[in-house]
TIVO-2410 file (N, C-alpha, C; in nm, 3 decimals):
# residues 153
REC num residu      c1      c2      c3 atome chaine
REC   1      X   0.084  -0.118   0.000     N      A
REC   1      X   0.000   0.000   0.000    CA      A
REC   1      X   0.087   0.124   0.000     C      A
REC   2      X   0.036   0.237  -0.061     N      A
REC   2      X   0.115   0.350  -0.053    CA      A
REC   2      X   0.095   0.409   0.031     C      A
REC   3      X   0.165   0.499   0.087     N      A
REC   3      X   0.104   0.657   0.156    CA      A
REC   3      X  -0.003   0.669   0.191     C      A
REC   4      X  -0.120   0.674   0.094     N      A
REC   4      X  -0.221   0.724   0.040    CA      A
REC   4      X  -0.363   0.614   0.138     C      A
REC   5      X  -0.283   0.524   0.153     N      A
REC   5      X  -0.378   0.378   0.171    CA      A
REC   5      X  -0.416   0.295   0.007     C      A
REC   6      X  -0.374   0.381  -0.093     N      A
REC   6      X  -0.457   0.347  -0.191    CA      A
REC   6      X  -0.321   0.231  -0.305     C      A
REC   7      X  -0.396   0.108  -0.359     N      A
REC   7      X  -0.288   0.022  -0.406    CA      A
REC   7      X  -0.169   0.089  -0.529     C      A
REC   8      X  -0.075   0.053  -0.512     N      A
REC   8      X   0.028   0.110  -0.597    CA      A
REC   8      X  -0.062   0.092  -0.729     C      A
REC   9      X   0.048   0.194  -0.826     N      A
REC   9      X  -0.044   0.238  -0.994    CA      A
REC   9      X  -0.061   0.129  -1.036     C      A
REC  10      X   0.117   0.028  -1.018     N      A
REC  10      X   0.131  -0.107  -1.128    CA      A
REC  10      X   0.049  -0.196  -1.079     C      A
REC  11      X   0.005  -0.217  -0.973     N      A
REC  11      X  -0.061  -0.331  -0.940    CA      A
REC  11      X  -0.172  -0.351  -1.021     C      A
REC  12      X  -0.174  -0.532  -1.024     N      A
REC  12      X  -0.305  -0.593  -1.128    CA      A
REC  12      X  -0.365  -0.679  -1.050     C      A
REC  13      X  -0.480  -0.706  -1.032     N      A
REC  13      X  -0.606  -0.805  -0.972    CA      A
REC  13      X  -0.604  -0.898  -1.064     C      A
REC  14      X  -0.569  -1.100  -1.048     N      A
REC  14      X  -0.641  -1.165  -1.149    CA      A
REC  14      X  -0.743  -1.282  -1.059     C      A
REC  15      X  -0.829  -1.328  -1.097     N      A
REC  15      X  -0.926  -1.357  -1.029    CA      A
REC  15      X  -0.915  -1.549  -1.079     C      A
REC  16      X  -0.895  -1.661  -1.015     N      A
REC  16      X  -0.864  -1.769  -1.019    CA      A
REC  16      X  -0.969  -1.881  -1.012     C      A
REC  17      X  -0.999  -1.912  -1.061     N      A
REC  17      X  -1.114  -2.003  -1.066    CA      A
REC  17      X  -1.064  -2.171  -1.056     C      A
REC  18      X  -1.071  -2.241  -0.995     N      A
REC  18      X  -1.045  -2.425  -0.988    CA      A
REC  18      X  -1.113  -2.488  -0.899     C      A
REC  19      X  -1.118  -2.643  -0.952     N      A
REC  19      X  -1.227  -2.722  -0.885    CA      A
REC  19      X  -1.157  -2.767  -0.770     C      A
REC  20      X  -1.170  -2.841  -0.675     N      A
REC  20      X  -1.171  -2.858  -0.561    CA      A
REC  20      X  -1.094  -2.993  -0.576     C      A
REC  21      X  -0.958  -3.043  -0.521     N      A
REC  21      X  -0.892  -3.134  -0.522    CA      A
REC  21      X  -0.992  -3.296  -0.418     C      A
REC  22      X  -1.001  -3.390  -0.520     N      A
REC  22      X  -1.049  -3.507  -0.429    CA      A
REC  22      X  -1.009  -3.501  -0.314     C      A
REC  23      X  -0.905  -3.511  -0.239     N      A
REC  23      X  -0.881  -3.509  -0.110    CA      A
REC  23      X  -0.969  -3.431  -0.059     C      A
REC  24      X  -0.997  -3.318  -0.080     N      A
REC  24      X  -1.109  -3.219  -0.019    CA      A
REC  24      X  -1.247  -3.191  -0.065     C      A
REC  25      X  -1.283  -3.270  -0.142     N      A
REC  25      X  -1.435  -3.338  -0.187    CA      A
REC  25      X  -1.476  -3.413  -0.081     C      A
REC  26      X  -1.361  -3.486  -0.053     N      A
REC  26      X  -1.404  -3.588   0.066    CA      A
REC  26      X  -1.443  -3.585   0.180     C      A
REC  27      X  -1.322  -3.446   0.258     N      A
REC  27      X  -1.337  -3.323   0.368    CA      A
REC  27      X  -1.548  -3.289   0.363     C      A
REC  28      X  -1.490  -3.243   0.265     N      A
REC  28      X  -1.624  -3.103   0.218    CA      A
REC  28      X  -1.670  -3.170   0.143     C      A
REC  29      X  -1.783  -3.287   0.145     N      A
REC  29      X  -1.902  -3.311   0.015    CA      A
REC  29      X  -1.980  -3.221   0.000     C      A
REC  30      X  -1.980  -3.137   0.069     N      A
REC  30      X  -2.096  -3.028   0.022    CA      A
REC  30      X  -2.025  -2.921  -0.100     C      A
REC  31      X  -1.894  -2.915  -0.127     N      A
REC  31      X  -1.869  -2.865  -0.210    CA      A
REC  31      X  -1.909  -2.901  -0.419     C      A
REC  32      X  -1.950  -3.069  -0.358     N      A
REC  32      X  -2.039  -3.114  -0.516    CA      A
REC  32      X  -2.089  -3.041  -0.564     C      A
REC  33      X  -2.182  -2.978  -0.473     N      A
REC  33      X  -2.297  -2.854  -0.480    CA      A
REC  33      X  -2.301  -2.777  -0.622     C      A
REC  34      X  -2.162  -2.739  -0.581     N      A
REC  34      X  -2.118  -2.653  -0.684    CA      A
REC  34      X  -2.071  -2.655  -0.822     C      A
REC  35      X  -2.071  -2.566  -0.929     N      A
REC  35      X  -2.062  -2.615  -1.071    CA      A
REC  35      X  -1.854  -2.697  -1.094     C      A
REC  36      X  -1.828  -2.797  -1.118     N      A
REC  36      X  -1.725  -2.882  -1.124    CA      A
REC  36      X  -1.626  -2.744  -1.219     C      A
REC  37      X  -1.463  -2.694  -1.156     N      A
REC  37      X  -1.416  -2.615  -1.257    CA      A
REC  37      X  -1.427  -2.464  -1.141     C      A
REC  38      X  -1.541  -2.435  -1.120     N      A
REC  38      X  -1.556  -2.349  -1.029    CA      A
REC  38      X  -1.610  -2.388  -0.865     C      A
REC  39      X  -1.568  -2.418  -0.788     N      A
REC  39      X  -1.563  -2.519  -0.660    CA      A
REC  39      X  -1.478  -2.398  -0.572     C      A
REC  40      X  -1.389  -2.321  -0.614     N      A
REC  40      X  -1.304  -2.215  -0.554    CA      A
REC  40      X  -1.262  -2.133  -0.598     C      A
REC  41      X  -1.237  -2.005  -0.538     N      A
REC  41      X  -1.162  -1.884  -0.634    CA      A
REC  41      X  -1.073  -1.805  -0.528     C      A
REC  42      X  -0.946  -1.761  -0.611     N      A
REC  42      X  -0.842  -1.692  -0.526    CA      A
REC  42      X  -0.831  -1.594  -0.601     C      A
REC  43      X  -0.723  -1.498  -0.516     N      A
REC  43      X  -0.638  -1.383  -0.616    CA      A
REC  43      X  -0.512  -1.394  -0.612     C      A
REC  44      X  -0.464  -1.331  -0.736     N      A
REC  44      X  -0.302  -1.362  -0.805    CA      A
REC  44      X  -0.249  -1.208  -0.849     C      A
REC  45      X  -0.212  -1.148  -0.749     N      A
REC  45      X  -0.167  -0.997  -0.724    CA      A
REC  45      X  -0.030  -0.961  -0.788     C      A
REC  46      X   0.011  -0.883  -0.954     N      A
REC  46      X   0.100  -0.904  -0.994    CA      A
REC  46      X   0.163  -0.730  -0.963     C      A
REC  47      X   0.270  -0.746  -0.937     N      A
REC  47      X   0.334  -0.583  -0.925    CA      A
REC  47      X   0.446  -0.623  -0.968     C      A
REC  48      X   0.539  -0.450  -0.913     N      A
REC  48      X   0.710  -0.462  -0.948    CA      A
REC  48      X   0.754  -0.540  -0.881     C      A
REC  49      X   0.710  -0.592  -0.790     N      A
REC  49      X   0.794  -0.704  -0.677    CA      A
REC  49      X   0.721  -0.815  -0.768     C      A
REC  50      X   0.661  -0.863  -0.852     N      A
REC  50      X   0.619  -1.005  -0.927    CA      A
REC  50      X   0.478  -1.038  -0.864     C      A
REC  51      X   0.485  -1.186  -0.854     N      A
REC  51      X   0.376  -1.273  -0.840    CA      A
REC  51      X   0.296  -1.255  -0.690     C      A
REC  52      X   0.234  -1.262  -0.658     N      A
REC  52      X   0.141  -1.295  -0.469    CA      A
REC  52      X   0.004  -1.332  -0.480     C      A
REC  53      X  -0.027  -1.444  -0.443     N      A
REC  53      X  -0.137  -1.520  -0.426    CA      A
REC  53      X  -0.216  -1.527  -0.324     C      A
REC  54      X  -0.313  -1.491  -0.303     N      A
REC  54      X  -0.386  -1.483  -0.168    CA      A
REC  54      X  -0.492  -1.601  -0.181     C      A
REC  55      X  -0.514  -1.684  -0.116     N      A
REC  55      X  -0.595  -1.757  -0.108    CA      A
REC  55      X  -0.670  -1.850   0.016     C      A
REC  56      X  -0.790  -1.791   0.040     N      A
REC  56      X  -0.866  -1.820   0.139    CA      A
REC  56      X  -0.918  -1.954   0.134     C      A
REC  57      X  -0.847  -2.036   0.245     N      A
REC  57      X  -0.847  -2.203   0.220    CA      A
REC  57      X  -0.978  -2.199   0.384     C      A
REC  58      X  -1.055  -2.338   0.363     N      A
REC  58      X  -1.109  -2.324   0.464    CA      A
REC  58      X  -1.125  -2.307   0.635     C      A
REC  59      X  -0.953  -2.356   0.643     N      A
REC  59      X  -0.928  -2.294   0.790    CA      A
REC  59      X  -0.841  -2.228   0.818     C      A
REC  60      X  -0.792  -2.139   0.670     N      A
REC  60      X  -0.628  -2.061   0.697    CA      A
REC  60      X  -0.649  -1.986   0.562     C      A
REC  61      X  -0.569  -1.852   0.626     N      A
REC  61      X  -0.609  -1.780   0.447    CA      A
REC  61      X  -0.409  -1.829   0.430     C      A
REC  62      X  -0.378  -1.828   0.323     N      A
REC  62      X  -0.236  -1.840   0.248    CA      A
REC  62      X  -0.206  -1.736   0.175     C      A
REC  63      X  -0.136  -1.667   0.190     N      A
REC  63      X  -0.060  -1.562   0.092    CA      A
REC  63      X   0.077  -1.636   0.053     C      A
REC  64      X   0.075  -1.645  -0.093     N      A
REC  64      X   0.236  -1.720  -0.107    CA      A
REC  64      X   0.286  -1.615  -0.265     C      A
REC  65      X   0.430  -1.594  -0.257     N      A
REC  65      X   0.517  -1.554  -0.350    CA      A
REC  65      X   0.489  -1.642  -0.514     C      A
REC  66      X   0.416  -1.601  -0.584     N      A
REC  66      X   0.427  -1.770  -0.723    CA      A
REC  66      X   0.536  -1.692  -0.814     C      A
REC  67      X   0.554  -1.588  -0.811     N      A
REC  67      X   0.700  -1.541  -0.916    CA      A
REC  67      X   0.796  -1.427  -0.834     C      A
REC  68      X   0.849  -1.441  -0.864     N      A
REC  68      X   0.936  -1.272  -0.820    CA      A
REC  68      X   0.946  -1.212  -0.959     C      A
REC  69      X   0.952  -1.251  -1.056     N      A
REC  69      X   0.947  -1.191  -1.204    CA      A
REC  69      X   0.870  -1.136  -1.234     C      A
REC  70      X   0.775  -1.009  -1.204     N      A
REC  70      X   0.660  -0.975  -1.296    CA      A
REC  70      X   0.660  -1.000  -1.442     C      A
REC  71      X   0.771  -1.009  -1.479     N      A
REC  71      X   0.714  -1.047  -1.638    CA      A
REC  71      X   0.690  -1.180  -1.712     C      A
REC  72      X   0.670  -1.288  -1.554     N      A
REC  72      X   0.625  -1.428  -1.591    CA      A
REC  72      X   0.461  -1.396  -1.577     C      A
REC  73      X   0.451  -1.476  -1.683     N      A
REC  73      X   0.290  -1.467  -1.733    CA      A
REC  73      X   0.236  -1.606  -1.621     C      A
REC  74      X   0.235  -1.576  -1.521     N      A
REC  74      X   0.144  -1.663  -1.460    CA      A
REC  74      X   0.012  -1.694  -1.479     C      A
REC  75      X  -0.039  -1.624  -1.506     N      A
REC  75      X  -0.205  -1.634  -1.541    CA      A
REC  75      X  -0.217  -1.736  -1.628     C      A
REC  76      X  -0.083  -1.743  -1.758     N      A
REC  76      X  -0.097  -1.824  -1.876    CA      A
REC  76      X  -0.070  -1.974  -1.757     C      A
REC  77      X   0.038  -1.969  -1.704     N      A
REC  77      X   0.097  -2.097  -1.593    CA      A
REC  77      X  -0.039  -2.126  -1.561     C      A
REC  78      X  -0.082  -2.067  -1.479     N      A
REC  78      X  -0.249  -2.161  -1.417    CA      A
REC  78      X  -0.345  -2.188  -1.497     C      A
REC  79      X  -0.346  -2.146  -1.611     N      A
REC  79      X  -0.450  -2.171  -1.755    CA      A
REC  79      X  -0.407  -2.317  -1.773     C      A
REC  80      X  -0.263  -2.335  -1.816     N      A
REC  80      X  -0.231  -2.444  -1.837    CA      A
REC  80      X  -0.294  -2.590  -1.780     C      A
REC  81      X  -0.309  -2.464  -1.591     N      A
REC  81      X  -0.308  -2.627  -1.513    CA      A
REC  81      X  -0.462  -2.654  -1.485     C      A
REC  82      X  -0.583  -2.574  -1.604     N      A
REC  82      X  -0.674  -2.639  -1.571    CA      A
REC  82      X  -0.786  -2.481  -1.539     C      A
REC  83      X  -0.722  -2.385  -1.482     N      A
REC  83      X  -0.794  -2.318  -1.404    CA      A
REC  83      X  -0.849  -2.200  -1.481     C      A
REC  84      X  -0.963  -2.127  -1.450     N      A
REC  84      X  -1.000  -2.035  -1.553    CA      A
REC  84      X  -0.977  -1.913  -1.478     C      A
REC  85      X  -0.889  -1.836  -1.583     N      A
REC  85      X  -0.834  -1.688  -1.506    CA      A
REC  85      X  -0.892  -1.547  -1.548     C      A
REC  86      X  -0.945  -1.486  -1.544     N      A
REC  86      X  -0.980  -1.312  -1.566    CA      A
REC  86      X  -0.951  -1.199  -1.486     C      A
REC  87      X  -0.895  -1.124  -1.585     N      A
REC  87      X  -0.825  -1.000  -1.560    CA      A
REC  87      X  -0.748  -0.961  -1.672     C      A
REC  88      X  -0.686  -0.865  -1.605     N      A
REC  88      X  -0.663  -0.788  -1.493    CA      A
REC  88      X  -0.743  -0.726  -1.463     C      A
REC  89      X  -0.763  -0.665  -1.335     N      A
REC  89      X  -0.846  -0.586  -1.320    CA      A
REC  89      X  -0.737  -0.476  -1.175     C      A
REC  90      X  -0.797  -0.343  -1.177     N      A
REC  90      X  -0.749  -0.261  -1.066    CA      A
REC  90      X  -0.809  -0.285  -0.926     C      A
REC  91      X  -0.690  -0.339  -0.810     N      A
REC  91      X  -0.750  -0.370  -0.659    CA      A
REC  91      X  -0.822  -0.234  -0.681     C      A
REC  92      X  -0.953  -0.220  -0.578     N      A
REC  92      X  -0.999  -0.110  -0.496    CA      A
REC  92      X  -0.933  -0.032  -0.427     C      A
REC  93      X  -0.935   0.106  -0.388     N      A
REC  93      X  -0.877   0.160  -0.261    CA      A
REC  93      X  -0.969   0.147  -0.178     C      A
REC  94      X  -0.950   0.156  -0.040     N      A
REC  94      X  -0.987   0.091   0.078    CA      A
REC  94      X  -1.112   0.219   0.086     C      A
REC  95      X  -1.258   0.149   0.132     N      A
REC  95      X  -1.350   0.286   0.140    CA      A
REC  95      X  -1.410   0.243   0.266     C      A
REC  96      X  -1.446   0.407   0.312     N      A
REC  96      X  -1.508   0.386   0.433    CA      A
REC  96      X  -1.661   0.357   0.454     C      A
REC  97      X  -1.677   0.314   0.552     N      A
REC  97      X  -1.832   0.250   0.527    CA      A
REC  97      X  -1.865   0.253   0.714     C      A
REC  98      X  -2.008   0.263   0.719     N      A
REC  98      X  -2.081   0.326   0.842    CA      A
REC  98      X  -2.047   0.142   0.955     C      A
REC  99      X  -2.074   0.081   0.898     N      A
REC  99      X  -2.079  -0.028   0.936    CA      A
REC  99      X  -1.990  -0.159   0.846     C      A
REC 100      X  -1.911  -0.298   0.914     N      A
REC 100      X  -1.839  -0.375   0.870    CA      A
REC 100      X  -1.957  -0.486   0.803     C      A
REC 101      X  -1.855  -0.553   0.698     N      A
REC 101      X  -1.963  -0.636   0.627    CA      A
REC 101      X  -2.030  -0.705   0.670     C      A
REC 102      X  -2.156  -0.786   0.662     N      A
REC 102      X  -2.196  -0.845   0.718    CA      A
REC 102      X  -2.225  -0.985   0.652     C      A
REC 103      X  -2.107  -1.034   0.575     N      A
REC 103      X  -2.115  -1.162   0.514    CA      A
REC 103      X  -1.988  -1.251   0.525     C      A
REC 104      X  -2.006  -1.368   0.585     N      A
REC 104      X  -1.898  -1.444   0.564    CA      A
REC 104      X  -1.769  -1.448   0.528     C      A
REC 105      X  -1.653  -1.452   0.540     N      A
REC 105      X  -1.525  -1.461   0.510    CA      A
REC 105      X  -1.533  -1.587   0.407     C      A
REC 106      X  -1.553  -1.582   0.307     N      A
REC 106      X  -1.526  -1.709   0.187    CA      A
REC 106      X  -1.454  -1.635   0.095     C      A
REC 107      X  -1.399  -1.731  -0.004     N      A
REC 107      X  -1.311  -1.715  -0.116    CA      A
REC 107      X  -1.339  -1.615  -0.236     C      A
REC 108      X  -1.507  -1.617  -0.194     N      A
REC 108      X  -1.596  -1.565  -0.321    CA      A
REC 108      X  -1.595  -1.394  -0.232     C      A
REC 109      X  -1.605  -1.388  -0.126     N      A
REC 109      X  -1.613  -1.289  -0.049    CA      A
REC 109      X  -1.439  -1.209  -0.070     C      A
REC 110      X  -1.352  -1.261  -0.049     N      A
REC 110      X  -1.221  -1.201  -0.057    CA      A
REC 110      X  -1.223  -1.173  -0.193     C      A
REC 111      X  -1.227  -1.220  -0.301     N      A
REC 111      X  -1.224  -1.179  -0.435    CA      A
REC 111      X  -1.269  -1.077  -0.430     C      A
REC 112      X  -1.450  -1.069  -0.381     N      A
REC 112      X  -1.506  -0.967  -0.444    CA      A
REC 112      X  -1.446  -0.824  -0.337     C      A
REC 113      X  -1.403  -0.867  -0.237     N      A
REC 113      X  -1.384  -0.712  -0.172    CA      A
REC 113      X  -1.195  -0.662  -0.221     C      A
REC 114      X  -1.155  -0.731  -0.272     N      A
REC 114      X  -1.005  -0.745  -0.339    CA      A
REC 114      X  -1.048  -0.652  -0.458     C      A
REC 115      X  -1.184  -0.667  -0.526     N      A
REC 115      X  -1.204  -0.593  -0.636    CA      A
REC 115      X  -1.277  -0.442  -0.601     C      A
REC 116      X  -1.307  -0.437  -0.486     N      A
REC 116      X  -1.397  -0.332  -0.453    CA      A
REC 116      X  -1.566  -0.336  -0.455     C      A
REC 117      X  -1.595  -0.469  -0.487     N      A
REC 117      X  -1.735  -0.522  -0.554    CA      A
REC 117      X  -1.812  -0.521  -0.423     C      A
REC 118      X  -1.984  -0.502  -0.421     N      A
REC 118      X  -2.057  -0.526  -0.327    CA      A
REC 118      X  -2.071  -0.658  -0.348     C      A
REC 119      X  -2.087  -0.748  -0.234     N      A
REC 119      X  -2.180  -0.898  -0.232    CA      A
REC 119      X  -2.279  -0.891  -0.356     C      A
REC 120      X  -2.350  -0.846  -0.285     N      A
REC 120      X  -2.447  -0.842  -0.329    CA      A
REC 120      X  -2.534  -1.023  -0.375     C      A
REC 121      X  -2.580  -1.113  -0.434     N      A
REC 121      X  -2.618  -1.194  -0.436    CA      A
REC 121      X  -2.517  -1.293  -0.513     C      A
REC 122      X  -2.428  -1.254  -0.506     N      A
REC 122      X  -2.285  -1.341  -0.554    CA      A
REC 122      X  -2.237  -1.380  -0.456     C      A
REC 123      X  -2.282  -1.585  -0.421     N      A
REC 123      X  -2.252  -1.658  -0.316    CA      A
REC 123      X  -2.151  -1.762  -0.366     C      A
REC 124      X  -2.130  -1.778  -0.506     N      A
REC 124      X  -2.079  -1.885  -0.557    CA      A
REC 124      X  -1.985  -1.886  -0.647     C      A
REC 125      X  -1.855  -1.952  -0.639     N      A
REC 125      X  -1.755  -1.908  -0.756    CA      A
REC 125      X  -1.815  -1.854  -0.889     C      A
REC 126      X  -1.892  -1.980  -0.904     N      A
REC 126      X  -1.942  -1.928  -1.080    CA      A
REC 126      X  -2.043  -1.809  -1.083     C      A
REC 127      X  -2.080  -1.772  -1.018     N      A
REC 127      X  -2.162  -1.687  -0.989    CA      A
REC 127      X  -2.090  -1.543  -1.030     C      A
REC 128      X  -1.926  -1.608  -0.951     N      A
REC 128      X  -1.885  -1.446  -0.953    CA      A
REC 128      X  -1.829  -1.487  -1.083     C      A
REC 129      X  -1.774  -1.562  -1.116     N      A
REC 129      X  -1.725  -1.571  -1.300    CA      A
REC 129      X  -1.818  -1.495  -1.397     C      A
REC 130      X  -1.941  -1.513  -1.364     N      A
REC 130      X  -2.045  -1.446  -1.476    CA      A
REC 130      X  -2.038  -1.316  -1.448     C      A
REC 131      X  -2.066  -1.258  -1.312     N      A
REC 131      X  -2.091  -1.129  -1.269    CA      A
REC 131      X  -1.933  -1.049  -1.343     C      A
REC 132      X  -1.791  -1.107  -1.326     N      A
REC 132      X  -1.685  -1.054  -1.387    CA      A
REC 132      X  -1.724  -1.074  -1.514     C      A
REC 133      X  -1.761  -1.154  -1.604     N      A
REC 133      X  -1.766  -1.178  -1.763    CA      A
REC 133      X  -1.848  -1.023  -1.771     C      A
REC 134      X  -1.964  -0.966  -1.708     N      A
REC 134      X  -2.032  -0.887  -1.703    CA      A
REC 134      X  -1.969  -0.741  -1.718     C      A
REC 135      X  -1.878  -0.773  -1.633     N      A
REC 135      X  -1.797  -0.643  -1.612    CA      A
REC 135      X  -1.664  -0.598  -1.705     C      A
REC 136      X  -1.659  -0.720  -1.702     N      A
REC 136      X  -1.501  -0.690  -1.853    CA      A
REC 136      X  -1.570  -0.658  -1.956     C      A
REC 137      X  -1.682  -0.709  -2.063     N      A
REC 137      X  -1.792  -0.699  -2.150    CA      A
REC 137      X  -1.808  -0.554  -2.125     C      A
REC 138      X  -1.855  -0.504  -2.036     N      A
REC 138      X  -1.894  -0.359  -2.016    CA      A
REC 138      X  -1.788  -0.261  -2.078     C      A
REC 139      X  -1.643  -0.306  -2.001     N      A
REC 139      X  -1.495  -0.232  -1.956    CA      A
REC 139      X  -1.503  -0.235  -2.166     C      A
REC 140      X  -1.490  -0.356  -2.202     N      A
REC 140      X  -1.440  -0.336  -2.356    CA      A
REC 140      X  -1.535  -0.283  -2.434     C      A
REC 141      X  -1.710  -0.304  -2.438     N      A
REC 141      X  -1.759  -0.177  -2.512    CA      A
REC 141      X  -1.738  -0.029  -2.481     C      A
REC 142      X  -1.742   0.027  -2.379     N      A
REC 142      X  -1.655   0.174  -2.339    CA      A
REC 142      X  -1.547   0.183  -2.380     C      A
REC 143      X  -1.416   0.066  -2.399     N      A
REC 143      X  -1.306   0.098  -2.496    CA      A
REC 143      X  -1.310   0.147  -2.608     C      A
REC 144      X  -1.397   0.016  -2.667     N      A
REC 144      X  -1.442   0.052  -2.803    CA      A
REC 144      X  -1.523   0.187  -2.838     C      A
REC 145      X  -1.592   0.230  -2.741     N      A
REC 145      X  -1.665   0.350  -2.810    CA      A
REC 145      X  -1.562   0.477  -2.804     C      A
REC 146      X  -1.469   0.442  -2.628     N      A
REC 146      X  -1.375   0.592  -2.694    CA      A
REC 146      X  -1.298   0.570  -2.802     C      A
REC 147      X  -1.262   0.472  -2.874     N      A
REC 147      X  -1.127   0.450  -3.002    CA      A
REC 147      X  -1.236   0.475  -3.086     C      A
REC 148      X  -1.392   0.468  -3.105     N      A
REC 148      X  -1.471   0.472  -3.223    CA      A
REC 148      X  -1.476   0.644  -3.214     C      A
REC 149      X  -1.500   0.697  -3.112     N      A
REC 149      X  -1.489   0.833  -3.116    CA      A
REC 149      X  -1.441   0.924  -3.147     C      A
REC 150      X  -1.245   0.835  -3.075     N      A
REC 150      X  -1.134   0.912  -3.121    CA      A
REC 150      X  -1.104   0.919  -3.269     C      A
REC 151      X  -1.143   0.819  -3.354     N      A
REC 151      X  -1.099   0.799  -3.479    CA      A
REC 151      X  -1.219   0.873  -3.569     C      A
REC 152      X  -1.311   0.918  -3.506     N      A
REC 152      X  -1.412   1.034  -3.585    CA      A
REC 152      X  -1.399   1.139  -3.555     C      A
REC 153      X  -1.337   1.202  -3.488     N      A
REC 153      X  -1.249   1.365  -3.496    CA      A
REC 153      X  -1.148   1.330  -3.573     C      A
***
């Protein structure tokens, strides 16, 4: 964090999507529930210092180092291994609010406040996969209309 409270310029948000390892199907059957592929979601925080992974496991959150290189394409690395990735996107700066959240500490919950996002009725990895498909879709027609703009002056 800077000075400011607010996240450095370079920093990028990518949002991690993977199914839930058998060993912990077994733990957690209630995780079937959920659509197979999206079962969990983390964040993969890339800056000038490289790679940092935050990920809220069910009885321990993990922050771990995955590059010191920012210019390893990790996102492509976890594509490889299965997992569905979107981004980048800009962390939030930290806002003040009258009262603390009043929802659960889950995986789907750290994502969305990592992005600055309300809950709102997004309880479920895939849930939040669509709600982001929603939002990048948005981010690239507004691209497109300022380059359609700029190129008509």
């Amino acid at each position: 964090m800077s000075t400011a409270g607010r996240p450095p310029r370079d920093q990028e948000c990518w949002v991690v999507f993977a199914d839930a390892p058998a060993t912990v199907l077994g733990r957690m059957p209630w995780l079937r529930l959920f659509r197979p592929g999206f079962r969990h979601c983390f964040v993969a925080l890339r800056d000038s210092c490289g790679w940092l992974a935050i990920d809220p496991l069910s009885r321990r959150l993990v922050v771990a180092r995955l590059a010191e290189d920012p210019l390893v394409d990790a996102a492509a690395l976890l594509r490889q291994r299965g997992m569905t990735v979107l981004g980048p996107f800009r962390p939030a700066p930290p806002r003040a609010t009258w009262l603390p959240p009043l929802a659960p500490f889950t995986c789907v919950t750290l994502c969305l406040r990592m992005l600055g996002l309300r809950p709102g009725l997004t309880l479920t990895p895939s849930q939040l996969c669509r709600r982001l498909h929603v939002i990048v879709e948005q981010d690239r027609k507004k691209h497109l209309q300022r380059v359609k703009i700029r190129n008509t002056h």
